[in-house]
N, C-alpha and C positions, 0 to 999 in steps of 0.2 A: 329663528331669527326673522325679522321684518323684512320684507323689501322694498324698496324705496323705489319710486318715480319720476321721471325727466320731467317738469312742468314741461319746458320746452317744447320738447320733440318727443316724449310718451315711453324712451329708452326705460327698463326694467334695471337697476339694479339686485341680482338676487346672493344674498350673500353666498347660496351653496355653489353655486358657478366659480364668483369674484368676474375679476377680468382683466383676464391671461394677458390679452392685448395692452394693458397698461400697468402689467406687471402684480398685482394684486390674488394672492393664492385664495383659491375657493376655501371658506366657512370667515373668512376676514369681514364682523360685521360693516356697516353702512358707517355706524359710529367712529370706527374701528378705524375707516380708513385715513388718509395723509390730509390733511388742512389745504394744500395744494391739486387734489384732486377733482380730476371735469370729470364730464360727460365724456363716453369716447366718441359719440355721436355728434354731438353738435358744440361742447366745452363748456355748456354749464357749468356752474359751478355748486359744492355742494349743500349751498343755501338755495337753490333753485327747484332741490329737488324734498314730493311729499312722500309721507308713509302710505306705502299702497293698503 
């Protein structure tokens, strides 16, 4: 799976992690996730973020 990039602030989403902190289980891809889902780092949104 991909992992995407925070334009923003350079935050890594990797889907083998996820992220715990915002409830999202590790192998849950990038695509995968909620419509409503930020950055946990600065709350981008997830049109903000590129394919690393």
């Amino acid at each position: 799976m991909d992992r995407w990039v925070c334009d923003p602030c350079g935050w890594v989403y990797d889907p083998a992690e996820g992220d715990p902190d915002g409830g999202i289980e590790p192998g849950v891809a990038f695509e995968d996730l909620p419509e409503d889902w930020v950055c946990p780092v600065c709350g981008a949104t997830k049109d903000l973020f590129s394919k690393e």
